[in-house]
N, C-alpha and C positions, 0 to 999 in steps of 0.2 A: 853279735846280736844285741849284747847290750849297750855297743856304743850307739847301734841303731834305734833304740828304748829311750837312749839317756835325748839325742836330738831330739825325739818327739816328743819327750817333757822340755825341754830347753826351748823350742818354738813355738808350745802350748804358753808356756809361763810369760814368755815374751811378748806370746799373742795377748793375755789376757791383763798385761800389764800396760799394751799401747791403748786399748781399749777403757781399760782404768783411766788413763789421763784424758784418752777424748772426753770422755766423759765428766770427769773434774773440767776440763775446760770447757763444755756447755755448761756446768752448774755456775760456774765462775764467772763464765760470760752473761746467763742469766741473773744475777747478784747482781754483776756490774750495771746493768741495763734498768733496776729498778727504781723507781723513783723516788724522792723520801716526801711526804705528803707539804712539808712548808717550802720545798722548792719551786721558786716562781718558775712559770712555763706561759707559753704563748695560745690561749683558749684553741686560734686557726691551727696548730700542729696537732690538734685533738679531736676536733671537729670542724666540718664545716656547713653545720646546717643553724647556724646563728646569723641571724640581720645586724648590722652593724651603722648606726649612727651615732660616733661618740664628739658628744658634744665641744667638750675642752678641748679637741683639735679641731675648735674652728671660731670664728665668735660669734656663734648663733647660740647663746648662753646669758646665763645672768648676769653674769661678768661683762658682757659685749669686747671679750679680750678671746684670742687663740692661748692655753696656757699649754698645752703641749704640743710636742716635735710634730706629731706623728701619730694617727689613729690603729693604738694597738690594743688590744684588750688584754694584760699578763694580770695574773692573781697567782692563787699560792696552787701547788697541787691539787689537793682534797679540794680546793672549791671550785676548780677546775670540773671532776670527778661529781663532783653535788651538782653542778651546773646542769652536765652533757646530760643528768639522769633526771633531770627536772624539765628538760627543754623533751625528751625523750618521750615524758608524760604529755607534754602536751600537744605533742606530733599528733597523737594518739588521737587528739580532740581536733585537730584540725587546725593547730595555731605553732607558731615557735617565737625561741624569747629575741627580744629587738632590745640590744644595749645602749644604753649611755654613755657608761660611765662604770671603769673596772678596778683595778689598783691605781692608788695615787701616787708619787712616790712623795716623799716629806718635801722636799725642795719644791716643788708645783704646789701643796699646801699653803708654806709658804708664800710663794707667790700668788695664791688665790686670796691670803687673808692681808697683804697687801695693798691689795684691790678694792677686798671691802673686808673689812675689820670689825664683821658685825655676827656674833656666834649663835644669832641665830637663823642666821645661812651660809657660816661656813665655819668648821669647827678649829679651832686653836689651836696653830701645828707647836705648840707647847705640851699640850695632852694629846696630840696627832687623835684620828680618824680611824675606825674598824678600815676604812680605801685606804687608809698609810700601811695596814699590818695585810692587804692582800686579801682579807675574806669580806667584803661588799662590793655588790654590783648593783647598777641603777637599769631598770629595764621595765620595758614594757612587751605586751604580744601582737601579733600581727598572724591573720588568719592566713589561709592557704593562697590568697593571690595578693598577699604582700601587703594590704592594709593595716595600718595601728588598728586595732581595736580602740574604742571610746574610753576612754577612763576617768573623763569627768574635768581633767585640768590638762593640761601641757607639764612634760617635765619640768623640774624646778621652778612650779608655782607655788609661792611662798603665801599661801593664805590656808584659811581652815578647809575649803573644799579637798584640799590634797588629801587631809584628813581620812582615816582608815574607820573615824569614828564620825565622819559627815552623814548625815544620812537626806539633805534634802537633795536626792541624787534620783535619775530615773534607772527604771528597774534594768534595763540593759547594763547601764554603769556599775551600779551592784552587784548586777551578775557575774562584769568583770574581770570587777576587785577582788570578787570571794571566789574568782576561778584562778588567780594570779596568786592571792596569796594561799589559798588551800594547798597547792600542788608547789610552792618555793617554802612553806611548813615540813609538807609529808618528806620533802629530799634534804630535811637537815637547815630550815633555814630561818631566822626572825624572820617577823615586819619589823615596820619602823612607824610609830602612830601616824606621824603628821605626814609619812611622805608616803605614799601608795607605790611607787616606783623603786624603793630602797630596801634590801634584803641583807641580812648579813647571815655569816654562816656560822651557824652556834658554835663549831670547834675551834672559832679565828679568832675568837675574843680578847685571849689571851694573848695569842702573835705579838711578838715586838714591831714595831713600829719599824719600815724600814725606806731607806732612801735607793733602793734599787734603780737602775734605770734601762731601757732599753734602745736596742738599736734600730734604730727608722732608715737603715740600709735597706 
């Protein structure tokens, strides 16, 4: 009888010990799986309700140059996360965000200033760029059947109408600006004065500047 006793504790302890490890190995696998918030990611593996026309992969730009491979929008985690929860807001309204322009990496900097060598339209990959450290995106909206909404200028137009502080603007334009930047504010995010299109993400400020690059397979 009690060798009968001792298996039943000896098959309990063994049950409750494989059980143990499944379980360590879901906590272990879920660690493993987490993201760390400045690891660049690719915006398309997180969402797919973003319009996408980035400029620098093509030469419909100020530059009238293509400087990059390949139209990929990558930035850091968290801005990734600020982004999906801002474009989210403005589902809500009847519009979603239409990009630009996402992480730069330092080498395309470079080669932008290059180009034109003039820091006030393109920043000095010496002091690099909030797009060299992954937390700025350039974006505009577009309502429910795909239209830009008005914003008063064309992306990178380099005069005072770009201005966040223009005001000879009609009231639609106005409207907006203060619907674009109200709701890229509320998810964690600057303006930028002169460009109405330029958002940075107030925890990215700090990020190191990095030369990351992706694959355009």
């Amino acid at each position: 009888m009690s060798k009968y006793i001792n298996s039943i504790f000896f098959l309990i302890a063994l049950f409750s010990g494989l059980v143990a490890n499944a379980q360590n190995e879901v906590y272990t696998s879920e660690a493993k799986q987490a993201i760390a918030d400045t690891v660049f990611v690719n915006l398309k593996d997180f969402s797919q309700d973003f319009i996408y026309d980035m400029k620098y992969a093509t030469d419909d730009n100020f530059l009238k140059a293509k400087v990059y491979d390949c139209a990929e929008c990558f930035l850091r985690y968290k801005t990734v996360q600020a982004l999906i929860a801002a474009n989210n807001d403005f589902k809500k309204k009847g519009y979603k965000i239409k990009l630009y322009d996402c992480y730069r990496p330092l080498s395309i900097q470079k080669k932008m200033w290059e180009i034109v060598s003039n820091p006030e339209y393109v920043a000095d990959p010496k002091k690099g760029s909030i797009h060299n450290r992954g937390g700025a995106v350039d974006i505009s909206l577009v309502d429910k059947n795909g239209k830009e909404v008005d914003m008063g200028t064309p992306f990178d137009f380099f005069g005072i109408q770009a201005s966040h502080n223009y005001t000879k603007l009609s009231n639609e334009v106005k409207s907006n600006r203060k619907l674009l930047k109200k709701v890229m504010i509320k998810n964690g995010f600057n303006s930028f004065d002169s460009e109405w299109w330029h958002y940075n993400l107030k925890t990215g400020l700090k990020d190191k500047v990095s030369n990351q690059k992706w694959n355009c397979e």
